[in-house]
C-alpha positions in Angstrom: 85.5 44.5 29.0 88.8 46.6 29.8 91.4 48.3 27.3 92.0 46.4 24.1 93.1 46.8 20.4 91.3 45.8 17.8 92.0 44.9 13.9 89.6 45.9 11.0 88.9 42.9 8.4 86.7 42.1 5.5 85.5 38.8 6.0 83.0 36.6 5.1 80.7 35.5 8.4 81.4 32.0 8.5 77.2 31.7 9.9 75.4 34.1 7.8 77.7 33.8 4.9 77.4 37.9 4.4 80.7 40.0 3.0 81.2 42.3 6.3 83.8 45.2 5.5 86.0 46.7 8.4 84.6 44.2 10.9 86.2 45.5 14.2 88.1 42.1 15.4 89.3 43.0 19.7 92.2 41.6 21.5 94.3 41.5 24.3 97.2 40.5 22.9 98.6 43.8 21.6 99.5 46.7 24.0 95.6 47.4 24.9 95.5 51.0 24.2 93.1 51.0 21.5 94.9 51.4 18.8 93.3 50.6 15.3 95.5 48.1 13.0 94.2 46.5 9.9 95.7 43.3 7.7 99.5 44.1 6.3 100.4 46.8 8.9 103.0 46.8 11.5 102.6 46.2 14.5 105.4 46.2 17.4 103.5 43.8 20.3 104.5 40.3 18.4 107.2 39.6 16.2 105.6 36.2 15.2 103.0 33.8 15.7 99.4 34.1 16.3 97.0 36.3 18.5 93.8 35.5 19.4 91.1 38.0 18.1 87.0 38.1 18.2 84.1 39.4 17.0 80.8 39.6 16.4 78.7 39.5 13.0 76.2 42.7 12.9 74.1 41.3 10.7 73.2 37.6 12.3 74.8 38.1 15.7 77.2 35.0 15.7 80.2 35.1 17.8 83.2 34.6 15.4 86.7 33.8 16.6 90.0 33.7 15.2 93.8 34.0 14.9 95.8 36.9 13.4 98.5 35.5 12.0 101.7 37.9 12.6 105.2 37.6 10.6 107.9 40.0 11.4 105.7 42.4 12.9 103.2 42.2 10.2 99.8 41.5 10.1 99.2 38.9 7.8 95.6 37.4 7.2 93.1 36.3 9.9 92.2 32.5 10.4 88.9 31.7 12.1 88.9 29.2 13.9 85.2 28.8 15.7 82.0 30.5 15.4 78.6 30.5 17.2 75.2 32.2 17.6 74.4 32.9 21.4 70.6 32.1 21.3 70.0 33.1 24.5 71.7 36.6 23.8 69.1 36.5 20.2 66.1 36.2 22.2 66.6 38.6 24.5 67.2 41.5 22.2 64.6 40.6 20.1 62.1 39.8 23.2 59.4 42.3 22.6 59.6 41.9 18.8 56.5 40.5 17.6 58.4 38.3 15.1 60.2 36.4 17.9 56.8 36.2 19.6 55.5 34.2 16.2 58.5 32.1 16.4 57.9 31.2 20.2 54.0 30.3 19.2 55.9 28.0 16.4 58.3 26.5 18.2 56.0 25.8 21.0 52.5 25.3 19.3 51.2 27.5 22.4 49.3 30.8 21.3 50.8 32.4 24.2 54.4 31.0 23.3 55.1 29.5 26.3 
């Protein structure tokens, strides 16, 4: 994945719909040393504008991405802007589960879930 930054934020997974505290938000768009910033510090990369940031939810999986919104060198608020669970990603870390066996037999009405 390479160097990156990344910017803590409460948020509310825009999927799930769970609170998730100090969610670790990554992006490119800052000086890529891995530095840690979090919502109303400075920051010396962008004076204004947006970055683009992303995520993922630890409790349901889902892809969430967003824009930090940046005024004067402060970080301001994050705005997401699109969201998504991976399916294929789901399945395969939960492939030798027996619940995702059960939910292949149900989805597929085959009792060896194929």
């Amino acid at each position: 994945m390479g160097l990156y930054d990344w910017v803590r934020v409460d948020i509310k997974c825009p999927h799930c719909k769970s609170e998730v505290k100090n969610l670790e938000f990554q992006t490119y768009d800052f000086g890529r040393q891995f530095n840690e910033y979090s919502i109303g510090q400075k920051q010396n990369k962008i004076v204004e504008g947006h970055c683009n940031m992303i995520a993922i939810c630890p409790l349901c999986l889902c892809s969430i991405r967003g824009w930090l919104n940046i005024k004067e060198c402060v970080i301001k608020d994050l705005e997401v802007f699109r969201y998504g669970v991976n399916l294929k990603e789901h399945i395969i870390i939960k492939e030798s589960s027996k619940e995702c066996q059960e939910d292949a037999k149900s989805v597929s009405g085959d009792e060896d879930g194929n």
